[in-house]
N, C-alpha and C positions, 0 to 999 in steps of 0.2 A: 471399073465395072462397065462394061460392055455399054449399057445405055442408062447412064450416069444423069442425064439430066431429066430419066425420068422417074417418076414421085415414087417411094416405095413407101405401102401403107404397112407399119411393121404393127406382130400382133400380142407383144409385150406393154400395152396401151398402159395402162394407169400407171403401170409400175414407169415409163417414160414420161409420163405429165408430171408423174411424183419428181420424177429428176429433176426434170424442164423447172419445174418449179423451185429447187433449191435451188440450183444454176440461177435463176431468175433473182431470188430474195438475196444470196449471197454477191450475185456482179459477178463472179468470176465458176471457174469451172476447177474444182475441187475432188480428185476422184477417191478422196477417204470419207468425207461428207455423202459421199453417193454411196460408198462402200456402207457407210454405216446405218442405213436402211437395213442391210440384211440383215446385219449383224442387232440392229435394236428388233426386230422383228424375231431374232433367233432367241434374246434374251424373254422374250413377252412370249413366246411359247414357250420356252420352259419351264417360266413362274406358272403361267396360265396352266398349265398339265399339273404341275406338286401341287398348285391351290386348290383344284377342284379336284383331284382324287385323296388329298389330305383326311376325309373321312370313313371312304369310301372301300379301304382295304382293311386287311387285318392288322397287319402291323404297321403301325404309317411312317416309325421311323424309317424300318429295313425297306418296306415300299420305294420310298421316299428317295432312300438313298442309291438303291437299284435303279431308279428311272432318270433321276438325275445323274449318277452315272452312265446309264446308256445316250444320254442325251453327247455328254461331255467325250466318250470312246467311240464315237461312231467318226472315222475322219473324214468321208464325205459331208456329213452335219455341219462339221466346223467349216470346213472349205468353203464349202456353199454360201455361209454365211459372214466368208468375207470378202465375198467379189460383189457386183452390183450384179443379181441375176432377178428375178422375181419368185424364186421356188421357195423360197421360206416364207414369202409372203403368199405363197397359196396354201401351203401347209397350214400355216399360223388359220387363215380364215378357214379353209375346208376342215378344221377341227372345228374352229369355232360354230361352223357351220353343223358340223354334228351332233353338239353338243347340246343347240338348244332342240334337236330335234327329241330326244329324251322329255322335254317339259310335255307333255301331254296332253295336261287340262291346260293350258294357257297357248290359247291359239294363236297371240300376237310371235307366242315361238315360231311357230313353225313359215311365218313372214319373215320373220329375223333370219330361220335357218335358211331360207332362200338369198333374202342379202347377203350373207355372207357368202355362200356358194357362186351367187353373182358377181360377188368381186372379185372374188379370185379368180371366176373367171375372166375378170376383166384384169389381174395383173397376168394371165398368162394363160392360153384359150385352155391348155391343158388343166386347169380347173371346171371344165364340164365336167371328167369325172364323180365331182364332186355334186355338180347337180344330177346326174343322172341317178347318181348314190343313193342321197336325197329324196328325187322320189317315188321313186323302186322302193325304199324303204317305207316312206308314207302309208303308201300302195297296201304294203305285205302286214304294217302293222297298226295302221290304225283303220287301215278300207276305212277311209273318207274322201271323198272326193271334193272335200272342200278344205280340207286339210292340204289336199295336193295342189288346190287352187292356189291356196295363199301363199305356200311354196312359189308354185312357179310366179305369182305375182311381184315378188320378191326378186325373184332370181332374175326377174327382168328390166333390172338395173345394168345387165352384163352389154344389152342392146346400145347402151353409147360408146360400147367397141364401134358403132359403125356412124360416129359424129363426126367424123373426118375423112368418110367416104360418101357422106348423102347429099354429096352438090355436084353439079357437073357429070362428067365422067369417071369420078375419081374411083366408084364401087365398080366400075369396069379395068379400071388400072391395076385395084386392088386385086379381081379374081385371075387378071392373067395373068399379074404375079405370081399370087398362090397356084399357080396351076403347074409354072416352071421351077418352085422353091425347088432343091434339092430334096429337102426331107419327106416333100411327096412323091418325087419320083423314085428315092430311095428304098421307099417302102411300099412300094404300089403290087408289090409281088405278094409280099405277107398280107399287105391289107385286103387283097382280094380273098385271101384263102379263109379269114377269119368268120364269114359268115356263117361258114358249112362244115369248118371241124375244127375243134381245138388242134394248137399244131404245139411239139413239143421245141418247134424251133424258138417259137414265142415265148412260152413259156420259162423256157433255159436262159434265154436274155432277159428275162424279167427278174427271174431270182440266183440261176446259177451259175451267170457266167463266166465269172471270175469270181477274187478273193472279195473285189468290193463288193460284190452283191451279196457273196455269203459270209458278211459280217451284219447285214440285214437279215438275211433271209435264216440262217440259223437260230438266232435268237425270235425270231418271229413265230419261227415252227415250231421250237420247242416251248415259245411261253400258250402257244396253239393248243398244243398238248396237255399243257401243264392245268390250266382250265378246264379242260373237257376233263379230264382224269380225275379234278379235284370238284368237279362241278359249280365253281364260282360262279352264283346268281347276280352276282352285282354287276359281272360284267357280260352278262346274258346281250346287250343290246350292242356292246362295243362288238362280238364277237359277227354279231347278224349283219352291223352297219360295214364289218372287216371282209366280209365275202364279198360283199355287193360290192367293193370299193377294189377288191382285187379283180371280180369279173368288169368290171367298168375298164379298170388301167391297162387291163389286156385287150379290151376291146377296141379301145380311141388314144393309144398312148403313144408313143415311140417306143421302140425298144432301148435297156439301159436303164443305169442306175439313177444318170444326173436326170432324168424324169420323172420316176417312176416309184422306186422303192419308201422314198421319207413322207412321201404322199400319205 
């Protein structure tokens, strides 16, 4: 790599201190031990999702067993969660992050729903979507602005992304990195276009562009449907927070599945 001895500030932070750190307590460098982050992170989202909708449906067995099946048939899900990447550990928070946005009267929620949002975006920047989500959704449903405080109060645990660039020069090393990464220059064409019109190019790489996205995106649409059609009130909020999180991932995301769709 061209200029090798100089510092790259890379911006998968916690999820690399996470590593750093088993490498560190274990002595040696173990790449199933690192792999198995994802993989315990994959397992804690999908108790985490059967536990808390366990009441919440009609039928909790059939529920139950549909979601837990779609967790287990999705083969990017599994994938993903046996390489050392950090996307299941945003998934895992930005749910959790959403979930306590629901609590209402309990306004230490909605500080929690910002830490979480926070972390995740500190395992992988692509977890802003998650605060943006967050709160746009405040915003729309509780018009509080002090609700939206304690959110972003919260969410502003993500700022020790930049503990390793606030000495020296290092926050200047870091931007002209990012300036040359590929994936900015990659997409410097779409990203300009996105302010001023929905484009269907975007779109089609988000949901349709191969078989792996419409192994998401079918089941997505139709269970879309299946809700409005049947008018399920219980999941009135999942449905309002699923927009917002689809217009956010189009807005700041890459294009692609390994980004975008498990989110």
């Amino acid at each position: 790599f061209g200029m090798g001895e100089t510092a790259v500030h890379v911006y998968h932070k916690l999820f690399i201190w996470l590593g750093g750190l088993l490498i560190y307590l274990t002595g040696h460098f173990n790449p199933y031990l690192l792999k198995s982050i994802s993989l315990l992170a994959y397992v804690i989202l999908i108790i985490t999702v059967l536990y808390d909708y366990r009441d919440r449906l009609t039928d909790k067995k059939i529920s139950s067993l549909i979601l837990l099946l779609y967790f287990l048939a999705l083969p990017n899900f599994i994938r993903v969660s046996f390489i050392y990447r950090p996307d299941i550990m945003v998934a895992l928070f930005g749910y959790l992050s959403f979930r306590c946005l629901n609590r209402s009267n309990d306004r230490k929620a909605f500080l929690m729903a910002g830490l979480f949002a926070g972390i995740a975006t500190l395992f992988h920047l692509n977890g802003l979507v998650f605060m943006l989500s967050g709160m746009a959704y405040i915003a729309l449903s509780e018009k509080n602005f002090k609700s939206v405080f304690l959110f972003g109060l919260g969410a502003s645990v993500c700022l020790l992304y930049f503990a390793d660039v606030a000495y020296d020069n290092a926050y200047l090393i870091w931007w002209e990195r990012l300036k040359i990464h590929p994936a900015i220059i990659n997409n410097l064409g779409i990203r300009n276009t996105i302010p001023f019109h929905v484009t269907w190019e975007k779109l089609n790489k988000l949901f349709f562009r191969g078989v792996a996205e419409l192994a998401y995106s079918i089941p997505l649409i139709l269970s879309l449907c299946f809700i409005f059609s049947n008018k399920i009130k219980a999941l009135k909020a999942e449905i309002r927070y699923l927009a917002l999180l689809i217009f956010a991932l189009y807005f700041f995301t890459k294009s692609g599945i390994f980004y975008n769709i498990y989110f």
